[in-house]
Structure formats: structure tokens, C-alpha cells
C-alpha positions as CSV (number, residue, x, y, z in Angstrom):
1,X,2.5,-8.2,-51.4
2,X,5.0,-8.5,-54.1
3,X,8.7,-8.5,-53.2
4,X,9.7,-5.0,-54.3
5,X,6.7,-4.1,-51.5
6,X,8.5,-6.0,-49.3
7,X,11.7,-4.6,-49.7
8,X,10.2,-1.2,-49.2
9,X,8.2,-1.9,-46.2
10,X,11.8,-3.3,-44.5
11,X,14.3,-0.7,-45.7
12,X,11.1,2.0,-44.4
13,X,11.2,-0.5,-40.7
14,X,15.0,-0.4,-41.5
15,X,15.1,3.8,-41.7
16,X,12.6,3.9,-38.7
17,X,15.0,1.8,-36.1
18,X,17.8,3.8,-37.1
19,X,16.3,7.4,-36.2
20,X,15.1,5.5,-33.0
21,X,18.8,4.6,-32.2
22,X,19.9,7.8,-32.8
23,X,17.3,9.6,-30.6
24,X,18.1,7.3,-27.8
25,X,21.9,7.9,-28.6
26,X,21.5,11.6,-28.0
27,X,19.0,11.2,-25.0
28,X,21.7,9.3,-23.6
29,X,24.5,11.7,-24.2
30,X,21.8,14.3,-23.0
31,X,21.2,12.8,-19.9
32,X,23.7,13.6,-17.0
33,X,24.4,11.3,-14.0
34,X,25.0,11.9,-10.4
35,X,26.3,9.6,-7.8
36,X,27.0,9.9,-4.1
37,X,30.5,9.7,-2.4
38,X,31.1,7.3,-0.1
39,X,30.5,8.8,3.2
40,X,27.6,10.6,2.4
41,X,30.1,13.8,1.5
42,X,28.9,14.7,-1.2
43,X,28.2,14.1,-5.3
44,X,29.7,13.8,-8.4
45,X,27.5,14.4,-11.5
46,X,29.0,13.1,-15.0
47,X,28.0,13.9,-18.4
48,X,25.6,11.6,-20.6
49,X,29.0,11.4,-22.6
50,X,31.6,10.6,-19.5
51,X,32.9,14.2,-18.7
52,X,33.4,15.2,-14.9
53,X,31.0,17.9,-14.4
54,X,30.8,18.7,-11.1
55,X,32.2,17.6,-7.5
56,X,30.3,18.8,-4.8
57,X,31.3,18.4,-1.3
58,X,29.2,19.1,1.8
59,X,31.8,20.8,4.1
60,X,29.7,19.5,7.0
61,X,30.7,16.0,6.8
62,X,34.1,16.5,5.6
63,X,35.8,16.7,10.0
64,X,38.2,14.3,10.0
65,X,38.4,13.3,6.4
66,X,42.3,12.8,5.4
67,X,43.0,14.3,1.8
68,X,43.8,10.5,0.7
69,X,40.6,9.0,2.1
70,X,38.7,11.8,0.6
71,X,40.3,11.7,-2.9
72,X,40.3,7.7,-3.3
73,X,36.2,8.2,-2.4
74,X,35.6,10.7,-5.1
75,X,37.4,8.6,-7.9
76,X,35.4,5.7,-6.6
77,X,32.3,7.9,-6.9
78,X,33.2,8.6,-10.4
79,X,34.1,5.5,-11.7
80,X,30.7,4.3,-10.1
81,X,28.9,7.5,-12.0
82,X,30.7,6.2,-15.4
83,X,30.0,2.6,-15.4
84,X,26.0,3.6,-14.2
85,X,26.4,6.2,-17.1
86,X,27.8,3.2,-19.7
87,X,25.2,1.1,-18.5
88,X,21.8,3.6,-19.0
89,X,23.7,4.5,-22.9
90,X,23.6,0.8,-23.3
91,X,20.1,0.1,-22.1
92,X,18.8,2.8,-24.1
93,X,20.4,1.8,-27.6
94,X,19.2,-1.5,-26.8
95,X,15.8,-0.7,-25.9
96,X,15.7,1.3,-29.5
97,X,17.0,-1.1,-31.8
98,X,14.6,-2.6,-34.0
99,X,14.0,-6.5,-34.5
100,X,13.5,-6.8,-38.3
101,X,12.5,-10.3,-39.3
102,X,14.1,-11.0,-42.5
């Protein structure tokens, strides 16, 4: 193979690991994740991209829950839900990206 072949077949390995990166990029941002509130009161669900989406509470288990208790457990739940979400976008760009011997 001579090295303008060479060159080819890398920049073409090249193009192919950066469409897979951007596919897992978008399945990522695509990809929503829920995490329970402490207590077992309910879920918050955030966005592939970080944005709240939805705070459901079950009514049920909410007797005796103070406003303070309640609210510090559904941040927690969310920070949770965004670190889990950080962590899936990462292992997902990482499990895409190409190793190109040079």
C-alpha cells in the first residue's frame, strides 16, 4: 500500500469515528434519565442534555414530610439524576471514539 492509500484509508477510519461520536452524542442528549427521591416519594426524570423535566411525587408517601425535608430530597434526586446523566454522555462518547493507530 502506498502512502497516499494510507492516508486515505485513515482520514476514511478518521471520518468514520467522528459520525460514531456524533451519533453517540445525540443518543446521549436523546436519552432522558430518571432517578428516585429519597424516601421512595417519588421521581425526577432529566433530560439527555441536563434540563429538569419532570418531578413526580406520590402523594401517598408524602404524611409527614416537612417542605424542607422534601425539597432538600428532590435537589438531591436531581443532582443524583445529572451526575448519572454526565456519566452515561461520557461512557457513550467514549465507547465511540475511534483508536487510530498512526
Amino acid at each position: 500500500m502506498n502512502h497516499y492509500d494510507e492516508l486515505y484509508a485513515l482520514v476514511a477510519e478518521m471520518d468514520a469515528g467522528i459520525v460514531a461520536m456524533k451519533k453517540a452524542q445525540e443518543t446521549a442528549l436523546a436519552t432522558p434519565v430518571t432517578q428516585p427521591i429519597s424516601g421512595e416519594v417519588g421521581t425526577v426524570t432529566v433530560s439527555g442534555a441536563g434540563e429538569l423535566l419532570s418531578v413526580d411525587l406520590d402523594r401517598n408517601r408524602l404524611v409527614g414530610a416537612t417542605g424542607g425535608s422534601l425539597a432538600r430530597s428532590v435537589v438531591s434526586a436531581v443532582r443524583a439524576a445529572e451526575q448519572r446523566r454526565a456519566e452515561q454522555y461520557q461512557q457513550l462518547v467514549n465507547d465511540a471514539r475511534p483508536s487510530i493507530d498512526v
